[in-house]
PDB file of N, CA, C and O in Angstrom, chain B, residues numbered from 101:
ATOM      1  N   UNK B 101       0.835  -1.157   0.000  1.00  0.00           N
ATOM      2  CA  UNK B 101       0.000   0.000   0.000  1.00  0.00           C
ATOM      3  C   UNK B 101       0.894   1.238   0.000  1.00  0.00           C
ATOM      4  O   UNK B 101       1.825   1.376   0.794  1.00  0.00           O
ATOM      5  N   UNK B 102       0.457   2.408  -1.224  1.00  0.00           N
ATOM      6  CA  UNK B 102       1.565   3.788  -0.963  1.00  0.00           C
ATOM      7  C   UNK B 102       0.672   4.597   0.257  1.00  0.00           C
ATOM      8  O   UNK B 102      -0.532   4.764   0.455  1.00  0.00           O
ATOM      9  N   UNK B 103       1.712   4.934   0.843  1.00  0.00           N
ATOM     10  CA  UNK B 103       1.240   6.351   1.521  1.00  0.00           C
ATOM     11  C   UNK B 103       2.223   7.111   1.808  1.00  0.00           C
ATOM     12  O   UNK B 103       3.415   6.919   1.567  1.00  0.00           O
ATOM     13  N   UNK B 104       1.626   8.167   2.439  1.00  0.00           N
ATOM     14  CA  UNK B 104       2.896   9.151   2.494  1.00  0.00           C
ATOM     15  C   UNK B 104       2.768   9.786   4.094  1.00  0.00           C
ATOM     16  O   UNK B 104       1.767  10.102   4.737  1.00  0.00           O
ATOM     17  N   UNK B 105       4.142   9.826   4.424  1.00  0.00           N
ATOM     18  CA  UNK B 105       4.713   9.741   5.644  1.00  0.00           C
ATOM     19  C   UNK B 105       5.408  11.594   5.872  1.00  0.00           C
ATOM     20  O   UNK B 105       6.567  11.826   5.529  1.00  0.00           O
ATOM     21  N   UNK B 106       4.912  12.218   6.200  1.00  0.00           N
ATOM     22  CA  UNK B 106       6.130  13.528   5.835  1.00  0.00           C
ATOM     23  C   UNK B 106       6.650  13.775   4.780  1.00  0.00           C
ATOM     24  O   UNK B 106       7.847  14.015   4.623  1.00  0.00           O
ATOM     25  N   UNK B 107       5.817  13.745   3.945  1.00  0.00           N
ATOM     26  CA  UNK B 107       6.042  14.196   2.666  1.00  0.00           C
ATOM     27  C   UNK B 107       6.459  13.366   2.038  1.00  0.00           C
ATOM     28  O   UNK B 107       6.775  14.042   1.060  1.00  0.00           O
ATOM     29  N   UNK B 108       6.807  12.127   1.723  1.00  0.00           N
ATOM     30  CA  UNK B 108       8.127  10.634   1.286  1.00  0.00           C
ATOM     31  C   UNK B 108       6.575   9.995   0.973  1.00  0.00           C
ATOM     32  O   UNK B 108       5.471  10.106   1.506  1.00  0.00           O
ATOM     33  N   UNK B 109       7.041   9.382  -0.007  1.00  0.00           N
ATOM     34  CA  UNK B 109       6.042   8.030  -0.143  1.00  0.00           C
ATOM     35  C   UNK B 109       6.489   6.963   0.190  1.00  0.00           C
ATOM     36  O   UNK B 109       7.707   6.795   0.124  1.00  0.00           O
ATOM     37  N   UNK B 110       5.997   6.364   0.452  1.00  0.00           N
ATOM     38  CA  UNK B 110       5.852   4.580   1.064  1.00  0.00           C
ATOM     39  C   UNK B 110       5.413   3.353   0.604  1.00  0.00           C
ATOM     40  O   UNK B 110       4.202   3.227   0.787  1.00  0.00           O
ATOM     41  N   UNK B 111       5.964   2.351   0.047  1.00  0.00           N
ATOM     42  CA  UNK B 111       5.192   1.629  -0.132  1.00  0.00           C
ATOM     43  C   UNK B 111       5.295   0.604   0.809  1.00  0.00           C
ATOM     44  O   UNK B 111       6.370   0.041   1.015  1.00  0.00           O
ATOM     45  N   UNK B 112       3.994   0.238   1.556  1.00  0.00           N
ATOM     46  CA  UNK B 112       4.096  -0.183   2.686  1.00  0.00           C
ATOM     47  C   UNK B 112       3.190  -1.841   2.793  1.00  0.00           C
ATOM     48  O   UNK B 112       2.001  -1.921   2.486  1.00  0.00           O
ATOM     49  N   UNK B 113       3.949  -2.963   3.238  1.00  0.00           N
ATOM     50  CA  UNK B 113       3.359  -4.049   3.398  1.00  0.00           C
ATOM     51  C   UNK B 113       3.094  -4.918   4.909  1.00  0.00           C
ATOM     52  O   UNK B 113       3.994  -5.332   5.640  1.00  0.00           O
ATOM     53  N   UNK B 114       1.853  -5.040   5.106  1.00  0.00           N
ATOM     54  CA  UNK B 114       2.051  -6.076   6.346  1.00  0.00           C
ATOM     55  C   UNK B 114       3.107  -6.753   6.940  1.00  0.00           C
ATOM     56  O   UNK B 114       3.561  -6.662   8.080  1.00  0.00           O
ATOM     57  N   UNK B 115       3.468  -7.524   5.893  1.00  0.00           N
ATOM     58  CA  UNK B 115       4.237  -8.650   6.122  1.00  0.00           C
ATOM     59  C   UNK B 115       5.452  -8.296   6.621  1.00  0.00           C
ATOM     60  O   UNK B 115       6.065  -8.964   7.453  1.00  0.00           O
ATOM     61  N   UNK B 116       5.959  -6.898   5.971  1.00  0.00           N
ATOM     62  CA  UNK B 116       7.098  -6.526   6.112  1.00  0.00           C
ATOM     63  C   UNK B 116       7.518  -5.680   7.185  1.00  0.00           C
ATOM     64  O   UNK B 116       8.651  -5.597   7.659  1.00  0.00           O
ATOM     65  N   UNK B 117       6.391  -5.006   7.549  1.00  0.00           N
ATOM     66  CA  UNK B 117       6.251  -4.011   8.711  1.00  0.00           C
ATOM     67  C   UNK B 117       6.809  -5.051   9.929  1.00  0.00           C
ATOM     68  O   UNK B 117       7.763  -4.843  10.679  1.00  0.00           O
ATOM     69  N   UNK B 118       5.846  -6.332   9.892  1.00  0.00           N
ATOM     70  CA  UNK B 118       5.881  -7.460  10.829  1.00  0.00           C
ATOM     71  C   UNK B 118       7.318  -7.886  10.860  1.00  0.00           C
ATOM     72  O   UNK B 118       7.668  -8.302  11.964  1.00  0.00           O
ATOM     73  N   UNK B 119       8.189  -7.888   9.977  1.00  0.00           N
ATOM     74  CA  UNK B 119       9.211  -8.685   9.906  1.00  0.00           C
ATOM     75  C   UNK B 119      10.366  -7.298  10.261  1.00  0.00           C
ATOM     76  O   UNK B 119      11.295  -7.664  10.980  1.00  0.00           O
ATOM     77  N   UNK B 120      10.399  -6.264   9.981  1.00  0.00           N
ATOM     78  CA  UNK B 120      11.163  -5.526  10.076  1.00  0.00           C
ATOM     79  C   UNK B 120      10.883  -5.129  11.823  1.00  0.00           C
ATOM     80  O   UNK B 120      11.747  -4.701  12.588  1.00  0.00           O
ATOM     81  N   UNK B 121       9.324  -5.431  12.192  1.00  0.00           N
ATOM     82  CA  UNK B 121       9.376  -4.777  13.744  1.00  0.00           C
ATOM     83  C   UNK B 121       9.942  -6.516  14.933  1.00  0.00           C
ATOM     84  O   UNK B 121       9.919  -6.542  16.164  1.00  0.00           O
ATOM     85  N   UNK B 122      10.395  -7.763  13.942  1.00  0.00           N
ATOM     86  CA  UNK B 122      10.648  -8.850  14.881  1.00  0.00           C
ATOM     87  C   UNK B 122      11.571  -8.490  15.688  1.00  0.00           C
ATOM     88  O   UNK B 122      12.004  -7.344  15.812  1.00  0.00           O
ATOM     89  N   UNK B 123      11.835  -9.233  16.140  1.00  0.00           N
ATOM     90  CA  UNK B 123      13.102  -8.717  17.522  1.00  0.00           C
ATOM     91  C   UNK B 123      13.355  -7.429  17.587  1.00  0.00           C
ATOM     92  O   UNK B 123      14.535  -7.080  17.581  1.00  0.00           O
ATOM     93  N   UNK B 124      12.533  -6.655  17.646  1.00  0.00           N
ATOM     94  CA  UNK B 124      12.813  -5.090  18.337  1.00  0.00           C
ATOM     95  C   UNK B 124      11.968  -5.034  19.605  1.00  0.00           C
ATOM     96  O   UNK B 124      10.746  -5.170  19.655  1.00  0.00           O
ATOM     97  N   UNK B 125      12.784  -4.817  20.602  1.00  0.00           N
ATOM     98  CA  UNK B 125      12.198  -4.513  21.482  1.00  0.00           C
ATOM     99  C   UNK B 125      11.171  -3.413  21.858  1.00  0.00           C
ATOM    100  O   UNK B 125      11.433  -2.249  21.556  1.00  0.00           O
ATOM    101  N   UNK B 126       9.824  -3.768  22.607  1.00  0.00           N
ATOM    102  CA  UNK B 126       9.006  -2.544  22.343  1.00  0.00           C
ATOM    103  C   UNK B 126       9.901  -1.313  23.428  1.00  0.00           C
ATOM    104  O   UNK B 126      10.871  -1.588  24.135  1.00  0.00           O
ATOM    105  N   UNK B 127       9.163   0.218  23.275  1.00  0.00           N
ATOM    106  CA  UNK B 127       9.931   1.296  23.908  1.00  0.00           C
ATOM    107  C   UNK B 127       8.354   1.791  25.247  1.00  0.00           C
ATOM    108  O   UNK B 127       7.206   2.197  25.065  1.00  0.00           O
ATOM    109  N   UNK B 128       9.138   1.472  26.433  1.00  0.00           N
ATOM    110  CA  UNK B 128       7.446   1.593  27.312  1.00  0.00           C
ATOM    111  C   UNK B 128       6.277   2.751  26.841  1.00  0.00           C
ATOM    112  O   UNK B 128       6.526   3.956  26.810  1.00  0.00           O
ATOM    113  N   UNK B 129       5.234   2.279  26.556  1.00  0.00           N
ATOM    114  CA  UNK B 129       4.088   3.070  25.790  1.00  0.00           C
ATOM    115  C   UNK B 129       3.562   4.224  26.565  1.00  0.00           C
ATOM    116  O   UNK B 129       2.737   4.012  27.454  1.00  0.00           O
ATOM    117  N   UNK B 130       4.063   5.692  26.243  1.00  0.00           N
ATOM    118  CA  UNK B 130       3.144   6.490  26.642  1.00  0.00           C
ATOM    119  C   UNK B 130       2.871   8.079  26.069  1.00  0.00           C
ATOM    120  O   UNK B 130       2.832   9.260  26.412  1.00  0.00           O
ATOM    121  N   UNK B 131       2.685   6.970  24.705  1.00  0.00           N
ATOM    122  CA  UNK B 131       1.976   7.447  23.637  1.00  0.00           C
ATOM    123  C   UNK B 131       0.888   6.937  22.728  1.00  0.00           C
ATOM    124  O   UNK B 131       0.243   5.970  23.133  1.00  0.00           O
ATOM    125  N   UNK B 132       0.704   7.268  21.981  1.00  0.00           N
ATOM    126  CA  UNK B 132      -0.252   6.099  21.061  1.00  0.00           C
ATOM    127  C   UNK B 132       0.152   5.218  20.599  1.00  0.00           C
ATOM    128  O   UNK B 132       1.223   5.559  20.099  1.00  0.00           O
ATOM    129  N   UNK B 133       0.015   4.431  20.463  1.00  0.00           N
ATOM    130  CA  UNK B 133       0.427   2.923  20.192  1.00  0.00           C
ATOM    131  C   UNK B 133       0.081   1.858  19.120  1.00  0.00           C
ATOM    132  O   UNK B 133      -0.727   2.281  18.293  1.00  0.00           O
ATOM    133  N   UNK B 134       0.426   0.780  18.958  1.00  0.00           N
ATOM    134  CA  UNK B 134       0.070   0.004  18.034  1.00  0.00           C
ATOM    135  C   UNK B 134       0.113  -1.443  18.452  1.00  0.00           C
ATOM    136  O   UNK B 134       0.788  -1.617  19.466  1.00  0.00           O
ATOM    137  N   UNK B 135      -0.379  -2.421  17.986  1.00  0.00           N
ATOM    138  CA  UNK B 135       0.204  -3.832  18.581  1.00  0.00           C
ATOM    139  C   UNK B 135       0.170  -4.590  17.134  1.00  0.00           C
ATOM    140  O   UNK B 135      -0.835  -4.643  16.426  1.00  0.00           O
ATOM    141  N   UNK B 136       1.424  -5.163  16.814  1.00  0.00           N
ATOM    142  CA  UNK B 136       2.135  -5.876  16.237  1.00  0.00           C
ATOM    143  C   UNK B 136       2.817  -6.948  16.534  1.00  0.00           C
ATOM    144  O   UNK B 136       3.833  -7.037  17.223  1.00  0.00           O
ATOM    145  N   UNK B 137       2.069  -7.976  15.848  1.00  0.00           N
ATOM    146  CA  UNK B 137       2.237  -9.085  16.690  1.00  0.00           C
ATOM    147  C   UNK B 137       1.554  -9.805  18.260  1.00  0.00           C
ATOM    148  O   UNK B 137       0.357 -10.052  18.404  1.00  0.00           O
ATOM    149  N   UNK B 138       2.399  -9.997  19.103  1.00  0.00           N
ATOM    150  CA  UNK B 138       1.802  -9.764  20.541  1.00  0.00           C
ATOM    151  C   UNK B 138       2.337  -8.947  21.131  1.00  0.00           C
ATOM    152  O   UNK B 138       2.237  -9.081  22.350  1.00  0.00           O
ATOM    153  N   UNK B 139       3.112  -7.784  20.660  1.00  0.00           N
ATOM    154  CA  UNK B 139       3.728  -6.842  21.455  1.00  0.00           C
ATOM    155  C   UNK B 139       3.220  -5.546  21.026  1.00  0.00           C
ATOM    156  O   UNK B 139       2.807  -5.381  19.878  1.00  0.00           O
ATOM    157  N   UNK B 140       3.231  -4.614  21.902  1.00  0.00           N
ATOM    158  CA  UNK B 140       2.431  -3.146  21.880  1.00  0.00           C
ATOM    159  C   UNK B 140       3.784  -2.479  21.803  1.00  0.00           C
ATOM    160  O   UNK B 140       4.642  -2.659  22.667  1.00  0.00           O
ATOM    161  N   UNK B 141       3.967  -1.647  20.668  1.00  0.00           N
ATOM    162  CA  UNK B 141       5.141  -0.727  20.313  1.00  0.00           C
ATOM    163  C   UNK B 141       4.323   1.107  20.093  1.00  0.00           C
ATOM    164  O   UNK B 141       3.506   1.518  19.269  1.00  0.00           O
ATOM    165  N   UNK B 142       4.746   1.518  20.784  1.00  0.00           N
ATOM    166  CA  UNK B 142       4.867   2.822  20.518  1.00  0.00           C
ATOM    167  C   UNK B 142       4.791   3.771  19.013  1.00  0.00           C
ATOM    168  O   UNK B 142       5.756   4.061  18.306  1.00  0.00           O
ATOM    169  N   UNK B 143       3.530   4.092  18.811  1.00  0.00           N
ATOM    170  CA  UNK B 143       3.711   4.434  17.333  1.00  0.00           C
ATOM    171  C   UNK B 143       5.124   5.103  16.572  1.00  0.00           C
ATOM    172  O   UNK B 143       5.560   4.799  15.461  1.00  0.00           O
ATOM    173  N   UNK B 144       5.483   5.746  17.194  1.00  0.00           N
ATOM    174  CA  UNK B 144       6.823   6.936  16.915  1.00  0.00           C
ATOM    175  C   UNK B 144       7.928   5.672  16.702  1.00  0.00           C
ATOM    176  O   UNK B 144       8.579   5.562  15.663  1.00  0.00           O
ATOM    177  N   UNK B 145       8.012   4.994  17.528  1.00  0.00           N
ATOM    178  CA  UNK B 145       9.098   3.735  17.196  1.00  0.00           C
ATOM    179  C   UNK B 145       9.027   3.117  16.085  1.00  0.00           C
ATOM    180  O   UNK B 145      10.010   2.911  15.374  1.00  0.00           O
ATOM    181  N   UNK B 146       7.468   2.635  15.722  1.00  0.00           N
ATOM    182  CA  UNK B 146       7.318   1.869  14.599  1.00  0.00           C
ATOM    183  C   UNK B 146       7.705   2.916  13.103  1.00  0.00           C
ATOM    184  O   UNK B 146       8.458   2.543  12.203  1.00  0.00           O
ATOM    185  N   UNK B 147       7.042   4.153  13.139  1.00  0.00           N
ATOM    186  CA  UNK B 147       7.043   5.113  12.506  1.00  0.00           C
ATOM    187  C   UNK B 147       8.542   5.105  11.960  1.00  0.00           C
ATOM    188  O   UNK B 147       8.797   4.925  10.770  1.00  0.00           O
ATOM    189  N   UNK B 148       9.741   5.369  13.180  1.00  0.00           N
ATOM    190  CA  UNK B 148      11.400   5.734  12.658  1.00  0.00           C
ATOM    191  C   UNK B 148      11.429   4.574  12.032  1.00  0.00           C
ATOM    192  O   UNK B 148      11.632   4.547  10.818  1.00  0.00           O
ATOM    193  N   UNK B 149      11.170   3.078  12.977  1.00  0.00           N
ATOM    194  CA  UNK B 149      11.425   1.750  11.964  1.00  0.00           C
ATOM    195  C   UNK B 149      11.528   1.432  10.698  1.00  0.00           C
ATOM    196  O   UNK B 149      12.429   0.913  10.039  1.00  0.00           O
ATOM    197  N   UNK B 150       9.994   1.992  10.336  1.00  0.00           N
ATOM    198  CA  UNK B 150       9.551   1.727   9.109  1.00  0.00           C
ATOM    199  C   UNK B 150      10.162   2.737   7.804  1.00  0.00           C
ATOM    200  O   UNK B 150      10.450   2.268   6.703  1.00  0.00           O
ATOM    201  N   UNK B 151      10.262   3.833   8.071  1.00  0.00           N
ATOM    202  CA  UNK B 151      10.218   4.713   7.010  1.00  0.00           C
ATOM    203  C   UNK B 151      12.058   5.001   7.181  1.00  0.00           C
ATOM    204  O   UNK B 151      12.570   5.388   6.131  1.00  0.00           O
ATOM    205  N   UNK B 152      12.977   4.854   8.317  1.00  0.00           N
ATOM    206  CA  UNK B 152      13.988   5.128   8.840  1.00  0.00           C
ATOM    207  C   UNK B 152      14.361   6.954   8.608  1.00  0.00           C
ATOM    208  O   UNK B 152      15.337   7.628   8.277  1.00  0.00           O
ATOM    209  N   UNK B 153      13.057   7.170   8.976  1.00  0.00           N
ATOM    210  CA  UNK B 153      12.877   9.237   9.371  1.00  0.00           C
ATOM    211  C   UNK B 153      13.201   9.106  10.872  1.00  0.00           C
ATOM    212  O   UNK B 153      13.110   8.107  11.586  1.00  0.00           O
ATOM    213  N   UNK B 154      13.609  10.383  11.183  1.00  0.00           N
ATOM    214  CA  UNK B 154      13.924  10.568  12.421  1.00  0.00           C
ATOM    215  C   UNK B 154      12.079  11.058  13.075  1.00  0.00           C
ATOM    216  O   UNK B 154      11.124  11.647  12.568  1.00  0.00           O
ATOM    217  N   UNK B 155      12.298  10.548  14.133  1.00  0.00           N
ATOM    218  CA  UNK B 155      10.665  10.947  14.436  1.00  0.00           C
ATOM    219  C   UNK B 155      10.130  12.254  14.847  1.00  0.00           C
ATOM    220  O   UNK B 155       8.975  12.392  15.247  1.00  0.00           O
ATOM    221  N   UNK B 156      10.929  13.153  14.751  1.00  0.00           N
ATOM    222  CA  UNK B 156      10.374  14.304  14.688  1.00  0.00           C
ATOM    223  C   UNK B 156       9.935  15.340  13.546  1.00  0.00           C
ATOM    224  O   UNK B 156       9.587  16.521  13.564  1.00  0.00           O
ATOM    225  N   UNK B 157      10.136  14.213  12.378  1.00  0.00           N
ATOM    226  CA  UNK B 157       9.600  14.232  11.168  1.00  0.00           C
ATOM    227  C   UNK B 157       8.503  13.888  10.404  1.00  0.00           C
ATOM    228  O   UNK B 157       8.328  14.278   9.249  1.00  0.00           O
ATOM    229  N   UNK B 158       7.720  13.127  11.058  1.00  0.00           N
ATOM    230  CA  UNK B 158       6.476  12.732  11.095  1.00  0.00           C
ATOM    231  C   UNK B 158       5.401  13.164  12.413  1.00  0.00           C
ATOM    232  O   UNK B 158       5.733  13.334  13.586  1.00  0.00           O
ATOM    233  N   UNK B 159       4.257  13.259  11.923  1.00  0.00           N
ATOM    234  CA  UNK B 159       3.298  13.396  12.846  1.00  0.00           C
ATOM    235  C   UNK B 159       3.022  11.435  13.773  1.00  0.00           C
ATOM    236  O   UNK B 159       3.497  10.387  13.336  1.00  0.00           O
ATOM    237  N   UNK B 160       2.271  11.568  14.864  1.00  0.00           N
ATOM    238  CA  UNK B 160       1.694  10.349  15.087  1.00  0.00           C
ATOM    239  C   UNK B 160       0.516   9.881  14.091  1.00  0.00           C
ATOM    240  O   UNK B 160       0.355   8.739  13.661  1.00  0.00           O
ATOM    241  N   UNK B 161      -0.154  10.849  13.859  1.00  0.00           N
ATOM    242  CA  UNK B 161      -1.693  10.963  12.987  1.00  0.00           C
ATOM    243  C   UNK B 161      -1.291   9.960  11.937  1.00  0.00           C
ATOM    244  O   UNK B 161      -1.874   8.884  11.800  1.00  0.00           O
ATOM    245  N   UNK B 162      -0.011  10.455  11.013  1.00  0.00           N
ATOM    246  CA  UNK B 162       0.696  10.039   9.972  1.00  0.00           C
ATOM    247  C   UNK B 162       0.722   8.534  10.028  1.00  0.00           C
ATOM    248  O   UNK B 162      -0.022   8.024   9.191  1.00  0.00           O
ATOM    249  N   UNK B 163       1.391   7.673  10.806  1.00  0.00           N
ATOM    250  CA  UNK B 163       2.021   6.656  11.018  1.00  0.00           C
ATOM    251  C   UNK B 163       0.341   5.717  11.253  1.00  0.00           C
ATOM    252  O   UNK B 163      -0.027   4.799  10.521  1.00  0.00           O
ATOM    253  N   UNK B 164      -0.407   6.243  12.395  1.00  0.00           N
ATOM    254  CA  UNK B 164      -1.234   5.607  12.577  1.00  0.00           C
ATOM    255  C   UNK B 164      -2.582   5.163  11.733  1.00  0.00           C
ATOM    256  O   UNK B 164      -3.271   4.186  12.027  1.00  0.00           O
ATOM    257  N   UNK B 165      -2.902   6.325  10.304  1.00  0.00           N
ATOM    258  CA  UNK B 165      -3.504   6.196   8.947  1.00  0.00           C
ATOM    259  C   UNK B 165      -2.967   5.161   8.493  1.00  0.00           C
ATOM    260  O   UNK B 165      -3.750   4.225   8.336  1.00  0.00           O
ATOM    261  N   UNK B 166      -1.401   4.891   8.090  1.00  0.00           N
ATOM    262  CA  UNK B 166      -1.392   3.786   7.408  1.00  0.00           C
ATOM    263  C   UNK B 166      -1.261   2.788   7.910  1.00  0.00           C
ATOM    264  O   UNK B 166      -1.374   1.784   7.206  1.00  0.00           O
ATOM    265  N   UNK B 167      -0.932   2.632   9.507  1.00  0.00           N
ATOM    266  CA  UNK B 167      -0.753   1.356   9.834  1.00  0.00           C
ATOM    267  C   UNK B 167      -1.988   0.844  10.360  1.00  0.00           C
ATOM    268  O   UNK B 167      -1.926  -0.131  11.108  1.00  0.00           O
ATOM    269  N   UNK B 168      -3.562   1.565   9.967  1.00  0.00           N
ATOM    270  CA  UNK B 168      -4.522   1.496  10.130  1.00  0.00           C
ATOM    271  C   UNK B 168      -5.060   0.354   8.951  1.00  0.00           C
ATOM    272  O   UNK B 168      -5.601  -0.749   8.880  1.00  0.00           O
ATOM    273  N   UNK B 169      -4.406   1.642   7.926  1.00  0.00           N
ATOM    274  CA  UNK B 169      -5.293   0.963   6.597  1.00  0.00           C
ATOM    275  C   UNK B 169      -4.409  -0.242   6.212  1.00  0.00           C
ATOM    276  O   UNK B 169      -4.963  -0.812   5.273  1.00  0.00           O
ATOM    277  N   UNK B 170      -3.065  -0.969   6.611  1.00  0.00           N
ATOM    278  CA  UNK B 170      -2.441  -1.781   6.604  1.00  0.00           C
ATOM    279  C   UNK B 170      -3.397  -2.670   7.713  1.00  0.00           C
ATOM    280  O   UNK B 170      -3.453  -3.876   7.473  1.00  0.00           O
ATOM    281  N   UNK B 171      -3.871  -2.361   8.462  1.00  0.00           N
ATOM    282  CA  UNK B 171      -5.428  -3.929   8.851  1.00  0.00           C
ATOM    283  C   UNK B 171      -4.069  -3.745  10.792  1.00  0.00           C
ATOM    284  O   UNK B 171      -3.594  -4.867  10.969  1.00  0.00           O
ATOM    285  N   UNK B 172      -3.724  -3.079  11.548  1.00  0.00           N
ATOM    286  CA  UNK B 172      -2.762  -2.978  12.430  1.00  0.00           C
ATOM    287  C   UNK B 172      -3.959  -2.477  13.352  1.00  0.00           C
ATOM    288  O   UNK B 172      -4.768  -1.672  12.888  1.00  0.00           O
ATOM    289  N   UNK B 173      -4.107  -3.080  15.018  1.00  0.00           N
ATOM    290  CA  UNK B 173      -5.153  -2.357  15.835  1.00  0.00           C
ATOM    291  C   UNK B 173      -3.904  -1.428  16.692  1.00  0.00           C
ATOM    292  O   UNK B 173      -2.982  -1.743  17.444  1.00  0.00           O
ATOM    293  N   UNK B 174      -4.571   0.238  15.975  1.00  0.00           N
ATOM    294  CA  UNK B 174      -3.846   1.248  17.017  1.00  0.00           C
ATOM    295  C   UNK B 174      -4.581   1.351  18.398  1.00  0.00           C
ATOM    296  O   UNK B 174      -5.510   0.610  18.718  1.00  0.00           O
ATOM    297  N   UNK B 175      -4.060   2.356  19.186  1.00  0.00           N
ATOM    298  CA  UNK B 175      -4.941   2.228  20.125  1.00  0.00           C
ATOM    299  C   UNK B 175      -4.297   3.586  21.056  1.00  0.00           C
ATOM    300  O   UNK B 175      -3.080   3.579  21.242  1.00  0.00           O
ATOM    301  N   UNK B 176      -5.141   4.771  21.647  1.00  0.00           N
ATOM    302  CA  UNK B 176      -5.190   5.692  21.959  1.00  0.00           C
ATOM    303  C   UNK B 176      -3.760   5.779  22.920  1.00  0.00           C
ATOM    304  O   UNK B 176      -3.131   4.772  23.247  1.00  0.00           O
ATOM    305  N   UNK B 177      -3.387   7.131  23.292  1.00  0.00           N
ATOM    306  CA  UNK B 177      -2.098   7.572  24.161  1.00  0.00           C
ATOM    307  C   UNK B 177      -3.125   6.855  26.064  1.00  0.00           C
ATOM    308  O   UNK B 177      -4.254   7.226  26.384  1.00  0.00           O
ATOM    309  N   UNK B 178      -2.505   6.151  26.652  1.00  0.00           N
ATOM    310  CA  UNK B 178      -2.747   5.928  27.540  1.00  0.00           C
ATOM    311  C   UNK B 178      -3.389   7.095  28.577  1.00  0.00           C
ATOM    312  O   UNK B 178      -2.681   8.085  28.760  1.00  0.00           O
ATOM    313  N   UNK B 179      -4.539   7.041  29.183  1.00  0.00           N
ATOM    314  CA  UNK B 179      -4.614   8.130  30.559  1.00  0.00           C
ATOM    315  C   UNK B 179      -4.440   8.311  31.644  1.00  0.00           C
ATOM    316  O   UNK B 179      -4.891   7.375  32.305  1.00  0.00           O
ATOM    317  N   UNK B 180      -3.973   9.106  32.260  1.00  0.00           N
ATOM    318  CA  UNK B 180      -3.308   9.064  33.158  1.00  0.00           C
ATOM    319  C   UNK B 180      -4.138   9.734  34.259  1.00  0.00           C
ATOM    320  O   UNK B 180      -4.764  10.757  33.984  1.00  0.00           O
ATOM    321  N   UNK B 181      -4.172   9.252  35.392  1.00  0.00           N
ATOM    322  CA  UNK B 181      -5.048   9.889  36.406  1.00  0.00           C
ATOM    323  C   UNK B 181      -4.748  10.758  37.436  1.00  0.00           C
ATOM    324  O   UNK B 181      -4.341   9.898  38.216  1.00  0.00           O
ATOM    325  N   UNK B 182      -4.620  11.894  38.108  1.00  0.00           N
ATOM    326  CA  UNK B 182      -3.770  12.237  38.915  1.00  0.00           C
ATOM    327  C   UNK B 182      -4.152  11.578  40.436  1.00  0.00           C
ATOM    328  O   UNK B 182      -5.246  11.128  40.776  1.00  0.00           O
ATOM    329  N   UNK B 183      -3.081  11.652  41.131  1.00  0.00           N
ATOM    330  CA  UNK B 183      -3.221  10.872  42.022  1.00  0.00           C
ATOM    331  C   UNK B 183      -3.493  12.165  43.252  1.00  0.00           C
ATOM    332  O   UNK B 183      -2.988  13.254  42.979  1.00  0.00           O
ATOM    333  N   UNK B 184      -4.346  12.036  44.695  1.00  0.00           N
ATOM    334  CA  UNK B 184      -4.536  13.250  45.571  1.00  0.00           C
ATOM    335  C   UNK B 184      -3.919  12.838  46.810  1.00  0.00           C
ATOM    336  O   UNK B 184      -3.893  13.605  47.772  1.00  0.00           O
TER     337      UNK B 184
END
């Protein structure tokens, strides 16, 4: 599937996303997220992974469109409660 990442196009595959995110360790989530595989990775991680942009080059919005429409369950920035 093309999409575009910060301006760059992509052509972007399941299979490969999957294979390029194997043995990477996830980065603790507390941001929006993704789960790949059985592990929950941090969108911004998967994002540098995939496209190898530095992540302050992409939006989250960005990353999470295509790894949407790539069939991937994202899933919101965690909330946090304050404690009294």
């Amino acid at each position: 599937m093309r999409c575009v990442i910060a301006r760059f196009s992509f052509d972007l595959i399941k299979d490969e996303v999957e294979k390029s995110m194997s043995g990477v360790k996830p980065e603790p989530v507390t941001e929006a997220s993704v789960t790949i595989g059985r592990k929950q990775y941090p969108i911004k991680q998967v994002g540098a992974i995939i496209t190898g942009q530095d992540r302050r080059d992409f939006t989250t919005t960005e990353v999470v469109r295509a790894l949407t429409r790539l069939g991937f369950t994202c899933h919101p920035a965690p909330t946090t409660t304050p404690t009294l």
